[in-house]
N, C-alpha and C positions, 0 to 999 in steps of 0.2 A: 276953533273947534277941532280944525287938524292938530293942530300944537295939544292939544288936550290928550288926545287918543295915544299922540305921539311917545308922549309922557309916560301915560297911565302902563300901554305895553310895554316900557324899558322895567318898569317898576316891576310887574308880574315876573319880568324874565329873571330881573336879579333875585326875588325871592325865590324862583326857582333853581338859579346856580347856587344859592345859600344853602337849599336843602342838600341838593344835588350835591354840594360841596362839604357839607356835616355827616348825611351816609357813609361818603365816603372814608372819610378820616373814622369814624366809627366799624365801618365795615374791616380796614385795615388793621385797628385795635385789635378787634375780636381774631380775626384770625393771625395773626401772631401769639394773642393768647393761648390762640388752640393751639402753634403751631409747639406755643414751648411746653404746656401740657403733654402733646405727644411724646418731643422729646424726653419728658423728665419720666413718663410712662416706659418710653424704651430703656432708661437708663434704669431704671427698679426691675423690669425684667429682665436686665442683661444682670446687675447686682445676684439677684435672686437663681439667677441661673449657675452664676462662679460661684454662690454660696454652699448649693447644692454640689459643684463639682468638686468644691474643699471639703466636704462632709463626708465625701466618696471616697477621697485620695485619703484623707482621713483615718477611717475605716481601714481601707485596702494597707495602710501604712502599719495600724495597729495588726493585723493579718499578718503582715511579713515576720514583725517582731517574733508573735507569738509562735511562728515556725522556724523563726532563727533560735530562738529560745528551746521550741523543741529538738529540734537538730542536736544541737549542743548537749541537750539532755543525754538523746541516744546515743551521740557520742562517748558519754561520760563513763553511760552503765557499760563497755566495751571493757571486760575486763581477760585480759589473755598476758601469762606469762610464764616461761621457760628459764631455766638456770640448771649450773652444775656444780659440785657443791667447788671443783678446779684448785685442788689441794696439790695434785702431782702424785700423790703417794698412798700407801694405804691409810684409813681410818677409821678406827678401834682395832678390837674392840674396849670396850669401858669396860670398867662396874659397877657404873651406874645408867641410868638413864641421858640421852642427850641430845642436846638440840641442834639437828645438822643445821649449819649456812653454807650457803648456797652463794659462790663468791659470784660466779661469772655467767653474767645475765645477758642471755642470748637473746630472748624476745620480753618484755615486759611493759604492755599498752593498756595506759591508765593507769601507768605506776603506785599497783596496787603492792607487789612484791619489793620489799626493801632490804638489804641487805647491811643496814644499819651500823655500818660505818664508823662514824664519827661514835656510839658509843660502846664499841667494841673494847673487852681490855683481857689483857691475856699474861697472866701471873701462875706461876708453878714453881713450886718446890718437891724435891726428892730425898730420899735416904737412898742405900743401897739395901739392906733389909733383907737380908739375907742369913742374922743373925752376928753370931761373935765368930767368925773363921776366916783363916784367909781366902782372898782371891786370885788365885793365878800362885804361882809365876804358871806362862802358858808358851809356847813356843811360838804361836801367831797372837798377831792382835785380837781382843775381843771386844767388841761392845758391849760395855756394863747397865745392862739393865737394873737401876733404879724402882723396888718392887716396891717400896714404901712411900706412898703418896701424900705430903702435908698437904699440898695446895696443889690448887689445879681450875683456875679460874680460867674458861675460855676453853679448857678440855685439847688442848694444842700438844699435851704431853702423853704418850701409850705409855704405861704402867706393864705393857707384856713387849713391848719391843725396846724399850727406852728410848725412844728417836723423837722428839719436837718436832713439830708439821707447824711453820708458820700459816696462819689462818689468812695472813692480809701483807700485804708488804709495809714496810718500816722499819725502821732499829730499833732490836735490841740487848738488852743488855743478858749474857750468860755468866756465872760463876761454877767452881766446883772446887770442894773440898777433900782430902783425905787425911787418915790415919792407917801408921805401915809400923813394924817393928822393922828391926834394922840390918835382921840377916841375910833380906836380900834386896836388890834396888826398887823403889816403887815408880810410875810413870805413869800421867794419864794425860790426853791431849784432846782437847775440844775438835770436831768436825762442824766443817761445814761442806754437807753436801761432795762428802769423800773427800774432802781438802784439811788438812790440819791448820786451824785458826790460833795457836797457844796451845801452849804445854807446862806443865808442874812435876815434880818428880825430885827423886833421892839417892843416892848411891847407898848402898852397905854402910852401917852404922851400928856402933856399940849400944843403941837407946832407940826408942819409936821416935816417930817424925811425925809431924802435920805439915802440910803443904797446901797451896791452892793456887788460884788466877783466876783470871777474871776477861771477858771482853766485850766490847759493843761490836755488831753486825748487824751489816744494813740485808735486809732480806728480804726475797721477792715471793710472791704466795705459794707455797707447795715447798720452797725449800725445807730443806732438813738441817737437823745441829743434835750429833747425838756425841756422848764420851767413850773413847775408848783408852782401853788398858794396853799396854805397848808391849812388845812381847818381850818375855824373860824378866817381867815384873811384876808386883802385887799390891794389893792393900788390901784392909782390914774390913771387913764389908758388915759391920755393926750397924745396929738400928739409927743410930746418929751422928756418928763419925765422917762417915765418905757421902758426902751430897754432891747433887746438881741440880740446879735452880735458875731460874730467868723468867723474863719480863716485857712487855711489849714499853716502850720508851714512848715513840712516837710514830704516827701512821707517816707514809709518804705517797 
């Protein structure tokens, strides 16, 4: 009968470590469940929260552009500029209309002002145009004013002073022509800038003459290149006989 009892309460005990021992394994399930739930809870709202913060940075990003972009704007419309038109010398008057440049550009922000350069071109031809009569003989030199104007491209030539104002520095090319009778010597001699560059000329002769020359000169802006008549000589100062003429070659 002891032996019975004995029994019967081992049996109770182990059903009760059985249960005792399935809670538990169940109990530990579940909250590891929970435990990873939470986790993946915090990791949606950590996700959720840098989503938010790249949406900001975002924004704040698009924000800079469009005030870099304005900046730039305002910079743009800055329009200021100063120049002189830096010849060296007088110029005109014309008789026509004309368009000053303005070589040497002291302030120019937002390089609205151009002084167009590259396609600059400067071409002039002369007469003397004074009619059929002689010129000179004179006891000093005189500069021959050239009153007959064929060409005059670039306006670099006075028609009342006869002097050439190079407008830009470069070489170029000058010529000049005359016709003289022969009773008394003729002479005429290119300047530059008060310096004689070439001369053409003729002694006393039974018969008229024609003469001429020719030169390249490299010239810096404002110099001058005008003809003079050398003294105790002449020529013939017709509408197309005695010329001076030149060319812009090339800038430098």
């Amino acid at each position: 009968m002891h032996l019975i009892c004995f029994w019967f309460v081992l049996l109770l005990c182990g059903l009760t470590l059985a249960q005792e021992d399935g809670y538990t394994v169940e109990t530990e399930e579940n909250i590891e469940a929970q435990s990873y739930h939470a986790d993946m809870d915090d990791l949606l709202s950590e996700f959720g929260a840098m989503t938010e913060k790249l949406k900001v940075m975002e924004t704040r990003l698009k924000d800079s552009e469009m005030q870099i972009l304005e900046l730039r704007n305002k910079e743009r419309t800055k329009v200021i500029f100063s120049a002189t038109i830096g010849t060296g010398g007088a110029f005109g008057p014309f008789d026509t209309d004309t368009t000053l440049i303005y070589r040497t550009v002291i302030t120019n922000i937002g390089n609205a002002y151009s002084q167009s350069t590259e396609r600059i071109k400067v071409i002039f031809s002369a007469a003397k145009g004074d009619g059929n009569i002689d010129i000179g003989p004179f006891n000093t030199a005189k500069t021959l004013i050239y009153r007959r104007v064929i060409t005059n491209i670039g306006d670099a030539y006075n028609r009342f002073t006869g002097i050439f104002v190079a407008p830009v520095a470069g070489v170029y090319y000058f010529s000049i022509f005359y016709h003289a009778g022969g009773r008394y010597p003729a002479s005429l001699a290119i300047y530059k800038n008060d310096q004689v560059t070439v001369m053409t000329g003729h002694n006393p002769s039974k018969s008229a003459i024609n003469g001429g020359n020719a030169v390249f000169l490299q010239l810096q802006r404002g110099d001058q290149v005008f003809v003079r008549l050398v003294r105790n000589t002449y020529v013939w100062g017709s509408l197309y006989h005695t010329t001076f003429s030149g060319f812009l070659v090339t800038q430098m």
